[in-house]
N, C-alpha and C positions, 0 to 999 in steps of 0.2 A: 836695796842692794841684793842680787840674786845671790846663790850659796855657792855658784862658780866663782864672783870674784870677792864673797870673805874667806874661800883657799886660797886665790891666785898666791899669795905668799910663798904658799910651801911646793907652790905645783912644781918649780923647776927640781928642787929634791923628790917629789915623787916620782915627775918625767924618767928620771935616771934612775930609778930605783924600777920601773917600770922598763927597759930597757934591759936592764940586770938580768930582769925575768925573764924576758923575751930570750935573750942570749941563753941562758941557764935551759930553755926549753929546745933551743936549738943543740945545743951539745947532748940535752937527752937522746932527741932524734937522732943524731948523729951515734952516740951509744948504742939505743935499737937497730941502726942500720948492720952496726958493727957488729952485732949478739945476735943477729939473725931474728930479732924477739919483734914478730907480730904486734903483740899486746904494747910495748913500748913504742912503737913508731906510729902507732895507734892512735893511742894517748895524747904523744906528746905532738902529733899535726892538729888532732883536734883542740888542742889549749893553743896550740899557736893562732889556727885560724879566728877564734874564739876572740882571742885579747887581740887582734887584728881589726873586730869588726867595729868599735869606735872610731880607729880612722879612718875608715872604707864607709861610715855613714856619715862623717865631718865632712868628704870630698865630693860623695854624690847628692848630701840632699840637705848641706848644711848643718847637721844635727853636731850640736859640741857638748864634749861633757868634762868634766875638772878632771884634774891629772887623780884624783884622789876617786874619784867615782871609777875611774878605768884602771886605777891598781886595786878597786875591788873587783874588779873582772877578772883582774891576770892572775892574783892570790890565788885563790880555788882552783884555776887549770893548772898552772905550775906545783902545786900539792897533789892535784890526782896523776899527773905526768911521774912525780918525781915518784909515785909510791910504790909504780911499778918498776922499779931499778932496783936488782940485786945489789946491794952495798958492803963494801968491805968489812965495816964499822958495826955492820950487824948479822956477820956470820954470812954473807954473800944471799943474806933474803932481803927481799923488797921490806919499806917501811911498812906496806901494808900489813903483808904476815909479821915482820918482827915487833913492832910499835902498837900495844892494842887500842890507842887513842885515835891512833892515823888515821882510820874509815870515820870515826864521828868525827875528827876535826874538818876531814874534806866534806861530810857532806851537811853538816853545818854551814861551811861556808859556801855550797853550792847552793842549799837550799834557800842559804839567803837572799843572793842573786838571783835564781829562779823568782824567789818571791820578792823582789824589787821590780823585777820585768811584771809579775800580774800586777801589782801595786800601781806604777806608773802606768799603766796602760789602762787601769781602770779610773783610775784620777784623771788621764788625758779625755776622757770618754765623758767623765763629768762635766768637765769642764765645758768641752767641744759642744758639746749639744744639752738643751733641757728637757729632750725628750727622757731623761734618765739623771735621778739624784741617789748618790752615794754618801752617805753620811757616815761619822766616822765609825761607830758601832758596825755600822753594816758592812765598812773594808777592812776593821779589826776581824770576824767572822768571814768575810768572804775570802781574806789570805788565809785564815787558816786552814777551811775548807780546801783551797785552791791550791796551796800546798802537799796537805795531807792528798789528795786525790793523784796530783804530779809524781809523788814519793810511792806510793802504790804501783805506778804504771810504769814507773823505771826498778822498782822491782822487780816487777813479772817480768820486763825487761831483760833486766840482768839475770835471770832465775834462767829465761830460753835460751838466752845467747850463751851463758853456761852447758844447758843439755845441749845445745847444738853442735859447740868447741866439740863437748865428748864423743858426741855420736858420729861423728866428722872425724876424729881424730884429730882434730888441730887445736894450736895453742889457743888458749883462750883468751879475752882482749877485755873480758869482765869477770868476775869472781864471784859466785854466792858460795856465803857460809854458815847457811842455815837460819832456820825461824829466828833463834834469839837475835841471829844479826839483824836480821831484816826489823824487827821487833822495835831493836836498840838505833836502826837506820831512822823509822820510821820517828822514833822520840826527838833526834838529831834536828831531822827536818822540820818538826812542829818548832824547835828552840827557832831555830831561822827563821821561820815565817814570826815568831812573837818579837826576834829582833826588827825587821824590816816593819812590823806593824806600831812598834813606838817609835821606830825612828824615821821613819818613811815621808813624814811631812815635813823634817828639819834637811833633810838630802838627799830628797827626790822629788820637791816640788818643780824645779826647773829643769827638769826633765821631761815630768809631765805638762808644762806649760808648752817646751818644745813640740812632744808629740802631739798634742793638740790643737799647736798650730799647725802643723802637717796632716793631719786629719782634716782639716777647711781647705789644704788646696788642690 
């Protein structure tokens, strides 16, 4: 029995729950449209497009994944959408500035997903071919590597598109808040990659089995 159908149970409560989100990211948009805010309408198309691409790889190339694997996709976009929304509730500042947990909890959970994509993709690769064996030590070490180097590079990322915003004068549509953040980002993303590397064989071997049938055709 694959890990798709010991969820099937709970999937029609995640479907809707996953929908929620969907809608909750639409009314963001709709917010940023309304607030003139770059940085929100930013956001919240890129987490739309994002929790969209499960269905858009079910339709085109038959790939399926359990309603519980695709509301781990949607979590983490609908938390970096929402954080950029001045809120009532917190003195009209986004959760990001007002909440100091906000940035580790999104990238936490980004970084998990990040490192669920290297994971399955590397498991699919074992699989697919014998010209290459990944043992489990060596994908424990290789997420975290493959993490840590990801987390780096959306750093510096986010470090330019910050001097850019400034030097442009325009709003900015990412945030840096200095070495300690980046620091404390950087610790975030290693928890992530050590979630997805113990859990990674309980709920994402058939995913990997998917992509490495699609690697043979």
């Amino acid at each position: 029995m694959t890990i798709r159908e010991r969820l099937r149970p709970i999937g029609k409560r995640d479907a809707l729950l996953v929908r929620l989100l969907q809608l909750l990211m639409i009314a963001i948009l709709v917010t940023g449209f309304w607030f003139g805010s770059l940085g929100i309408v930013v956001n919240a198309s890129l987490g739309l497009l994002v929790s969209q691409l499960p269905a858009l790889f079910r339709r085109r190339y038959g790939f399926t994944m359990n309603v519980g694997l695709v509301l781990w996709i949607t979590v983490p976009m609908v938390l970096h959408a929402l954080g950029t929304v001045p809120l009532p509730g917190l003195g009209f500042l986004t959760p990001y500035q007002a909440v100091w947990w906000w940035d580790h909890l999104t990238h936490a959970f980004s970084s998990s997903l990040v490192a669920g994509v290297g994971y399955a993709t590397a498991r699919a690769l074992d699989i697919h071919t014998d010209a290459v064996n990944f043992p489990p030590k060596f994908l424990f070490v290789y997420l975290l590597i493959f993490m840590m180097a990801f987390g780096v590079i959306w750093e510096l990322y986010e470090f330019y598109v910050t001097i850019a915003a400034q030097l442009l004068g325009i709003p900015g549509i990412l945030t840096q808040y200095g070495l300690e953040d980046t620091v404390l980002d950087l610790t975030y993303d290693l928890l992530g990659a050590l979630l997805v590397s113990v859990l990674g064989t309980a709920y994402l071997t058939d995913v990997s089995n998917q992509l490495a049938d699609l690697f043979g055709t």
